[in-house]
C-alpha positions as CSV (number, residue, x, y, z in Angstrom):
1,X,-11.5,-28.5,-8.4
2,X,-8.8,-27.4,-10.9
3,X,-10.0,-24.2,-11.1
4,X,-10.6,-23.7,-7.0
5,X,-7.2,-25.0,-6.5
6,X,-5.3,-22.2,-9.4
7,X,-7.1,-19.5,-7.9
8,X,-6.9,-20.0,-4.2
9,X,-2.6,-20.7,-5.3
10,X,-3.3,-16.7,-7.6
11,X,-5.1,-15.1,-4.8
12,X,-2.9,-16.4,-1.8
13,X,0.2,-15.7,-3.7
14,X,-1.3,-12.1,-4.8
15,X,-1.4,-11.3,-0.9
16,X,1.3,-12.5,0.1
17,X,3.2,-11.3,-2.8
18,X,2.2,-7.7,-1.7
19,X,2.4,-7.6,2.1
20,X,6.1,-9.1,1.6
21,X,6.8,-6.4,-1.1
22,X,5.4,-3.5,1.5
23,X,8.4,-4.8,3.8
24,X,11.1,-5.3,1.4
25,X,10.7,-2.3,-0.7
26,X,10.8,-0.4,2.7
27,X,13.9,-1.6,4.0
28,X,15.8,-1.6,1.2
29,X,15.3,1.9,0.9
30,X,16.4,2.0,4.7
31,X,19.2,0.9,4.4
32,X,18.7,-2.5,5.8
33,X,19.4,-5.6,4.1
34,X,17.1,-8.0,2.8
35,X,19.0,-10.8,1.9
36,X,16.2,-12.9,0.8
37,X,12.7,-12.2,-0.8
38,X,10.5,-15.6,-1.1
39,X,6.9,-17.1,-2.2
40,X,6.4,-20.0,-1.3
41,X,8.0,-21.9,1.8
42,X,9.7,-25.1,2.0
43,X,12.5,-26.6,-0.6
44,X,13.6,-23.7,-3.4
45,X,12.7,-24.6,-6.6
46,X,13.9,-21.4,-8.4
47,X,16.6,-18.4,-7.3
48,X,18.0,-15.2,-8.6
49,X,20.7,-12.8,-7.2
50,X,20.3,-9.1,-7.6
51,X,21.2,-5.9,-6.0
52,X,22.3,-8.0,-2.4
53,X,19.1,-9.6,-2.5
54,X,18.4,-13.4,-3.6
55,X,15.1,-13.6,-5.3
56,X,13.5,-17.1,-4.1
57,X,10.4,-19.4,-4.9
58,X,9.6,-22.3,-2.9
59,X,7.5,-25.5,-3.6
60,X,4.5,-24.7,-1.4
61,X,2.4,-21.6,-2.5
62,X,1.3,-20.9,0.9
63,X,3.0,-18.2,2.3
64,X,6.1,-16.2,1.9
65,X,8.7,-14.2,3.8
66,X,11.3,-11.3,3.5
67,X,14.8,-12.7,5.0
68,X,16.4,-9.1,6.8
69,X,19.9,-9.3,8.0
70,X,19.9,-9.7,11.7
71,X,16.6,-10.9,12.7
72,X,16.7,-14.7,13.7
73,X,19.5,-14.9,11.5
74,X,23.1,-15.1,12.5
75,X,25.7,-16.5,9.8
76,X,28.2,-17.6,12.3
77,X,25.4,-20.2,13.8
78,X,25.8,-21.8,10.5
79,X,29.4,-22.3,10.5
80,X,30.2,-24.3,13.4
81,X,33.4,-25.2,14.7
82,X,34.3,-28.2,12.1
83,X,32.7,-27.6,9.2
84,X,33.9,-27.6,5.9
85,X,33.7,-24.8,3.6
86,X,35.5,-23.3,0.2
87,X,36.7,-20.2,0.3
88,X,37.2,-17.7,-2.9
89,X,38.7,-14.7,-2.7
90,X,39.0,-11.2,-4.5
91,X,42.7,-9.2,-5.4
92,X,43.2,-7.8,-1.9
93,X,43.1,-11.8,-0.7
94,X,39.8,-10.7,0.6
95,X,37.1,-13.3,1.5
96,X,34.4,-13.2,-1.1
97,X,32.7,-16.4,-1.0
98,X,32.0,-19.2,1.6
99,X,30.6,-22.3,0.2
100,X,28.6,-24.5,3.1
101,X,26.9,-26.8,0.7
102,X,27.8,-29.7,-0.3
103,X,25.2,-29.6,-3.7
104,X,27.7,-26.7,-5.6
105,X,31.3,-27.7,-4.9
106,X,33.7,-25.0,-5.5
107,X,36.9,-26.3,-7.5
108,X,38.7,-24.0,-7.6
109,X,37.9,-22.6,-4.0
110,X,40.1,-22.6,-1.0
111,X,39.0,-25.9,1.4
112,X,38.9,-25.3,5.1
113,X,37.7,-26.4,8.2
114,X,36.1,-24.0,10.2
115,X,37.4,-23.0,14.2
116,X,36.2,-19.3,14.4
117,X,34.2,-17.2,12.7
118,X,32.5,-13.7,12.8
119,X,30.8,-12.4,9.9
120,X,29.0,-9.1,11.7
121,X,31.5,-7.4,13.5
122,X,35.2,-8.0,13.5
123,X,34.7,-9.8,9.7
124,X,36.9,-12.6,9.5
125,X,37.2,-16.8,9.5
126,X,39.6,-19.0,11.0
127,X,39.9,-22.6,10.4
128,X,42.6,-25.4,9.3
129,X,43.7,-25.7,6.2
130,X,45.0,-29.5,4.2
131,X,44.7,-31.4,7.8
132,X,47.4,-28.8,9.1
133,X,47.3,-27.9,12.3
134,X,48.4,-24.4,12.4
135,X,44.9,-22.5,12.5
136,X,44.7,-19.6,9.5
137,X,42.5,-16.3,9.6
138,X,41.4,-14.6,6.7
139,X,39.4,-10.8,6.3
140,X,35.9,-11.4,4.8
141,X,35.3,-8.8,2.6
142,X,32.1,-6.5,3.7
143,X,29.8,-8.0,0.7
144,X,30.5,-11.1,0.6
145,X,28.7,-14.0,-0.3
146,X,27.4,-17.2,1.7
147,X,26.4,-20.7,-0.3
148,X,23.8,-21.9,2.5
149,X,23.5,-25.8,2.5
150,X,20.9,-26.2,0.3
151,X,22.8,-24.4,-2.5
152,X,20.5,-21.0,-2.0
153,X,23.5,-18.1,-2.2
154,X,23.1,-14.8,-0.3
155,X,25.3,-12.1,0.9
156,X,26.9,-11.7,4.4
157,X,25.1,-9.5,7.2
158,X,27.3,-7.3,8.7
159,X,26.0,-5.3,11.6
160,X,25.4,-2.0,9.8
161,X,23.0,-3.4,7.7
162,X,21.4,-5.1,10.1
163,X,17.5,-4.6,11.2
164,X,17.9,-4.0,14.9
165,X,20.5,-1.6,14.3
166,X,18.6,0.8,11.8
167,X,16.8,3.9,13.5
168,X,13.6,3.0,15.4
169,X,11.7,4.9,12.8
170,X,12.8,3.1,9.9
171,X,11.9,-0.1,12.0
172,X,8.5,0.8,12.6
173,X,8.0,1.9,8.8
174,X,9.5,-1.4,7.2
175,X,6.8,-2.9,9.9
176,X,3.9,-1.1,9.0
177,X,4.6,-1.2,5.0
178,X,2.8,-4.8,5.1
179,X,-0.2,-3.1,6.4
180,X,-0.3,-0.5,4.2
181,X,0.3,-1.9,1.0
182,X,-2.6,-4.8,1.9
183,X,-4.7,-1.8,2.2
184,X,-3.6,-0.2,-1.0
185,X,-4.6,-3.5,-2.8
186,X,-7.7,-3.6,-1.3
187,X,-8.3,-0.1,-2.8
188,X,-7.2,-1.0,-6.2
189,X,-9.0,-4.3,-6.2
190,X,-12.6,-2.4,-5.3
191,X,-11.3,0.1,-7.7
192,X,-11.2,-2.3,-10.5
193,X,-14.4,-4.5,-9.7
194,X,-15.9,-1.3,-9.4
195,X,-14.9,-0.6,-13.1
196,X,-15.8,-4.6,-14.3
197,X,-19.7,-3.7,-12.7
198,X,-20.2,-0.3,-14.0
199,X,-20.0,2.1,-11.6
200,X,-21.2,1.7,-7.4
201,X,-24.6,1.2,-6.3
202,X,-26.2,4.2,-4.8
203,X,-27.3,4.3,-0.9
204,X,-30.7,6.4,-2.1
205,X,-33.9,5.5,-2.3
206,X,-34.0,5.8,-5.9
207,X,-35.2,2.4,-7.8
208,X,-35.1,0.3,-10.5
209,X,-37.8,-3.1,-11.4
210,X,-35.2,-5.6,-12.2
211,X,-34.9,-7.4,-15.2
212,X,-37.3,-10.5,-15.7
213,X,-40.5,-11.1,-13.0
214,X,-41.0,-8.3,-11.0
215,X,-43.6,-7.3,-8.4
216,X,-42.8,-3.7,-8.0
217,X,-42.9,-3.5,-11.6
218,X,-46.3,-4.9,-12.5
219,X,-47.9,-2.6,-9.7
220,X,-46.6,-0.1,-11.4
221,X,-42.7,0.9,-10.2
222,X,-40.7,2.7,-12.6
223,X,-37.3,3.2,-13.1
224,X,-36.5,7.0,-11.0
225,X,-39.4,6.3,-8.9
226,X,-38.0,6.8,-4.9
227,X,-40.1,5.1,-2.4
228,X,-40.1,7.3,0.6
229,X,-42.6,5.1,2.4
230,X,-43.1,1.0,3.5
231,X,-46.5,1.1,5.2
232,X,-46.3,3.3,8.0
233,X,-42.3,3.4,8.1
234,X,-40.3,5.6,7.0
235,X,-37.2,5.0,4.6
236,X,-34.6,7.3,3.6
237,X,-32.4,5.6,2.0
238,X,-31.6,2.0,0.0
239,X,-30.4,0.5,3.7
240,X,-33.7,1.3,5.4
241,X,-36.0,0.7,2.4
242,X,-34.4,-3.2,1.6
243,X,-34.7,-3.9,5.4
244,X,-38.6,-2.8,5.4
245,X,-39.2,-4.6,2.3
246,X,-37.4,-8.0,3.6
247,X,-39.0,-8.1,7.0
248,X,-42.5,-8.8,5.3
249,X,-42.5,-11.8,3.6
250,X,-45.5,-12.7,2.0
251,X,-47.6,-9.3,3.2
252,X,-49.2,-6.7,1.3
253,X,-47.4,-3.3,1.6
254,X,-48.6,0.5,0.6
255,X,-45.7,2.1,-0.7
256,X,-45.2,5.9,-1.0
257,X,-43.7,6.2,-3.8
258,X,-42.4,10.5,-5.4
259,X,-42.2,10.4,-9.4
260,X,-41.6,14.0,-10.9
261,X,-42.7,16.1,-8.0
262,X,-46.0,14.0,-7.4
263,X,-46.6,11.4,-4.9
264,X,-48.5,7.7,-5.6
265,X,-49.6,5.2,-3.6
266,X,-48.6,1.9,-4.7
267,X,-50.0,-1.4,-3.4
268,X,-48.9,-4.5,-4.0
269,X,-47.9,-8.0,-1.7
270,X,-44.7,-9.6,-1.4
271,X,-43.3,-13.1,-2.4
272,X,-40.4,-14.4,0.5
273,X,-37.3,-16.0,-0.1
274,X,-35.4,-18.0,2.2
275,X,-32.5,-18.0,3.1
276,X,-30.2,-20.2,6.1
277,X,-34.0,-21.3,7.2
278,X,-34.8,-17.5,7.1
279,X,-37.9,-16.2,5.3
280,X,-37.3,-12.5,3.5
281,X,-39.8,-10.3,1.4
282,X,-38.6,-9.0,-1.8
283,X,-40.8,-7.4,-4.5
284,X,-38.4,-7.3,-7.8
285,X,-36.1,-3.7,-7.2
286,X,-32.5,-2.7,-7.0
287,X,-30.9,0.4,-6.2
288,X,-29.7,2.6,-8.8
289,X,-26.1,2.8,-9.8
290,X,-23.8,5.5,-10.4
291,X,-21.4,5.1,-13.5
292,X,-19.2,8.5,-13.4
293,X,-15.7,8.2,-13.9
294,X,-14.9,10.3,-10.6
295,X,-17.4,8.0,-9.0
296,X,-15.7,4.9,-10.2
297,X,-12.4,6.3,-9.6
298,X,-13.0,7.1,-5.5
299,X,-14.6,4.0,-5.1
300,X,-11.6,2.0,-4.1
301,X,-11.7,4.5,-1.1
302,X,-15.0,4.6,0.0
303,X,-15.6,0.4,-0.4
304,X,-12.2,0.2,1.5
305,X,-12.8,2.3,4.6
306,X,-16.4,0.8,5.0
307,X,-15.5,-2.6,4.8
308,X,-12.5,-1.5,7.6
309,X,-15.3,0.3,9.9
310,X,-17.4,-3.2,9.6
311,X,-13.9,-5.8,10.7
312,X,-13.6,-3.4,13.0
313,X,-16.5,-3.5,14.7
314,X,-16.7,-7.4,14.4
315,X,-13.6,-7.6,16.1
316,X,-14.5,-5.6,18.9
317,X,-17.7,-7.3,19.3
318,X,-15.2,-10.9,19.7
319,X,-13.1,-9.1,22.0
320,X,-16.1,-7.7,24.4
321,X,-16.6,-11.8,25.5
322,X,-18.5,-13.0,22.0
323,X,-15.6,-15.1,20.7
324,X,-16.3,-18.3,18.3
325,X,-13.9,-20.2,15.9
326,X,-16.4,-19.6,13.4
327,X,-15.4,-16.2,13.7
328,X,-11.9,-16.8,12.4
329,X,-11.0,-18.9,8.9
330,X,-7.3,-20.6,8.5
331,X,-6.3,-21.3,4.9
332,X,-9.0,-24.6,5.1
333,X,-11.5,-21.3,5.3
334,X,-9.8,-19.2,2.6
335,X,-10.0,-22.5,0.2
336,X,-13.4,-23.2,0.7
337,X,-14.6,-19.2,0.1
338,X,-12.3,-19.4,-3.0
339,X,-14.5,-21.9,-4.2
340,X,-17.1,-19.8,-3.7
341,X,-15.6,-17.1,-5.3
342,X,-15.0,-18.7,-8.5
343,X,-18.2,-19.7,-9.1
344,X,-18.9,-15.9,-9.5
345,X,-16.4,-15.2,-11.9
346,X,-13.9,-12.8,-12.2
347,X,-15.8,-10.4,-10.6
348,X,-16.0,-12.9,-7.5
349,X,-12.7,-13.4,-7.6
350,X,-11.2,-9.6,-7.3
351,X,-13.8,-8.9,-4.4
352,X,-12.6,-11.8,-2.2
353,X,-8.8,-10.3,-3.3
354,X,-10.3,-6.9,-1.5
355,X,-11.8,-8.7,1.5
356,X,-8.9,-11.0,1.5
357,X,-6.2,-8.1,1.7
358,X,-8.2,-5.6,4.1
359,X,-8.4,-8.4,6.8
360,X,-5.3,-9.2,6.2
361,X,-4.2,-5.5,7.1
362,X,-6.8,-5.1,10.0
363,X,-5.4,-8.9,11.6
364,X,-2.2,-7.5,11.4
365,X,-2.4,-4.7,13.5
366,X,-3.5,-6.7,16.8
367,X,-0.4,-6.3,19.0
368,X,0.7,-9.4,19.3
369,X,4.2,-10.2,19.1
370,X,5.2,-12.2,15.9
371,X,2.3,-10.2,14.0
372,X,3.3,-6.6,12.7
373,X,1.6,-5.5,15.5
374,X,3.2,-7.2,18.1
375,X,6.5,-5.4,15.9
376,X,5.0,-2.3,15.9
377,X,4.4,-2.0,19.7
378,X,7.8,-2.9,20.5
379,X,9.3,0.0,18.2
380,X,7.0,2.4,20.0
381,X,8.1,1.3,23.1
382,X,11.5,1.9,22.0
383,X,11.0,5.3,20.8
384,X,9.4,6.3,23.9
385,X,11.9,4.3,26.2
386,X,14.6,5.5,23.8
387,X,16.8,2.2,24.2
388,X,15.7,-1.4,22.6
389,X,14.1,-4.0,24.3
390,X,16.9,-6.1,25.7
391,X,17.3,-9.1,23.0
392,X,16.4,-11.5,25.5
393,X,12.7,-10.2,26.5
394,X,12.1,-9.9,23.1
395,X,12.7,-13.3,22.2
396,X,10.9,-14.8,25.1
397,X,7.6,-12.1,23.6
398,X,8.3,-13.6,20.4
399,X,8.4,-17.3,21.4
400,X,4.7,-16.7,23.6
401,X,3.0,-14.5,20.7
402,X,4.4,-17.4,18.3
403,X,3.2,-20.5,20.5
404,X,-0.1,-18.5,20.7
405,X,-0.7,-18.4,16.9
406,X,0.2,-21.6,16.3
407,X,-2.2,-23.0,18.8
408,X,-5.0,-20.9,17.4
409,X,-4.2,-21.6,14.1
410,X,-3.9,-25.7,15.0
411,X,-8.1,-25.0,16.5
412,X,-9.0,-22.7,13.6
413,X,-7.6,-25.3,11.1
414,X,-9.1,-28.3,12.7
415,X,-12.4,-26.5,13.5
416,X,-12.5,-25.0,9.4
417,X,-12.1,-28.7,8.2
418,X,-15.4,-29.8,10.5
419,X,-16.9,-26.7,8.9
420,X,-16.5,-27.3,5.2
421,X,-15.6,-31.1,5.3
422,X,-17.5,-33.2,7.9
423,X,-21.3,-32.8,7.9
């Protein structure tokens, strides 16, 4: 349990760790600011201020998020009319620190009651100061800082360094860099297991007896032998030849078998093995595996874009009218294939990182608002358009695509937990 529970925490925070990286690597090098980069949601439990960015981690590992000025995020909503705040200031008598939190008093600050504020265009606060009545403004300097109420502390976002005012194309790459950097650790996770099993398994029909009781080998199989032939069927390669061989459970089979430029016929018969009430024939083989380096090294690649091709053509087959919740797994889902996973190892655990990460990417790209999609769409709309989608119709998209989702994820959840749970 222990050991289910650390690595579904690793594996989840491993994803999310490097989908939120994707986006905040991108926009910071866009120009736009990310005023916040967390794991975890809920209460902090941990910060750090660098570079206009406040480094975060939260107390649930189940999730994350990269904070960009502008996007459902306005600093003036958080200063009301009435309340109180500590101001510091620079040299120039320049704002450089509000304080809203009542956790980290500021001594030495300035104590005012707010009246007016903007912090994204005009730069500046207004508010009454020592119960006076006469109403004060003061210039907020361009980087200054904000003590949110729960004592978290992040810079101000004017509007130049705001999302929705960056260049549609730098929107639609700090969108997409989730996506692509799920896939890049899908590549480097096949990469690696690829490396911790020796090399890939070849698609020929090229075998090898396994180790311990084998059929094939007590009639005879040897390693290098290619069986070209399962009765009267013919089979090219590893796919066809394991899917002749476990459709005849308990049978006798003539195999044609080519050794060093000869051919032999082979019989033997078949034990089954079942499996979810299943019967299948197997006779003791495996394919052969390639251990090159250049082999090893491409894998990543090849794994990758065939384990893409197959989500993809799952998820058209749900779309064409074949839709089930057991298609779909919530966190309940990932927890219980993580326990799973572990019980295979290390090994087990750095695939399900891959197949993790690659749906992750794949589930991402469905156009649905609130999903980097949904994002994606809208900035190509834009570009083609050439103006932005008017604030308001984009949050009402937003609000749908979010209801959406968290319906679906309330049925996925509650059907996962029937599932895995309640037999």
């Amino acid at each position: 349990m222990i050991i289910t529970i650390l690595a579904f925490v690793i594996v989840f925070g491993i994803l999310v760790f490097v989908h939120e990286f994707g986006h905040f690597i991108v926009a910071k090098r866009s120009g736009i600011m990310v005023r916040e980069f967390s794991i975890g949601m809920g209460p902090k439990i941990f910060f750090y201020r660098h570079n206009q960015t406040t480094y975060t981690i939260r107390i649930l590992p189940l999730g994350g998020y990269v904070r960009m000025a502008g996007i459902a995020d306005n600093d003036s909503q958080e200063l009301d009319p009435g309340t109180p705040v500590t101001l510091k200031f620079n040299e120039q008598n320049e704002v450089i620190l509000i304080n809203t939190s009542q956790k980290q008093k500021t001594l030495d600050g300035l104590p005012l009651e707010v009246s007016n504020v903007d912090l994204e265009h005009e730069l500046f606060i207004e508010g009454y100061q020592d119960n006076n009545e006469e109403v004060k403004r003061f210039k907020v300097n361009h980087d200054a800082l904000m003590v949110e109420h729960d004592g978290t502390k992040v810079q101000i976002a004017p509007e130049d360094v705001q999302f929705q005012n960056a260049p549609v194309f730098k929107k639609l790459l700090t969108n997409a860099a989730g996506i692509v950097n799920n896939v890049i650790l899908a590549i480097v996770a096949f990469t690696i297991l690829t490396f911790m099993q020796g090399g890939v398994a070849s698609n020929q029909n090229t075998v090898t007896p396994i180790q311990g009781h084998s059929i094939a080998r007590n009639a005879g199989i040897k390693s290098g032998d290619r069986i070209v032939q399962v009765d009267n069927q013919k089979t090219n390669n590893w796919n066809e030849l394991s899917s002749a061989i476990q459709a005849r459970p308990d049978q006798k089979l003539t195999l044609v078998v080519k050794r060093d430029g000869q051919v032999k016929i082979i019989k033997l018969t078949t034990e089954s093995q079942k499996n979810n009430g299943k019967k299948y024939g197997l006779i003791g083989i495996s394919n052969t595996v390639d251990s090159s380096f250049t082999t090893k090294l491409f894998s990543g690649f090849i794994r990758t874009w065939s384990m893409t091709k197959q989500l993809v053509s799952e998820l058209a087959y749900m779309v064409s009218g074949h839709f089930s919740l057991n298609d779909l797994g919530g966190p309940v889902a990932i927890y219980a294939s993580t326990s799973q996973a572990t019980k295979l190892g290390l090994q087990g655990v750095v695939y399900f990182i891959a197949f993790l990460s690659i749906n992750l990417a794949i589930m991402n790209l469905i156009p649905i608002p609130v999903l980097d999609g949904g994002k994606i769409l809208m900035n190509i709309i834009e570009a083609v358009r050439r103006k932005p989608t008017s604030e308001k119709v984009e949050t009402i998209v937003t609000l749908i695509g979010f209801a959406f989702l968290v319906v679906l994820m309330l049925l996925v959840t509650i059907n996962d937990i029937q599932r895995y749970f309640i037999h």
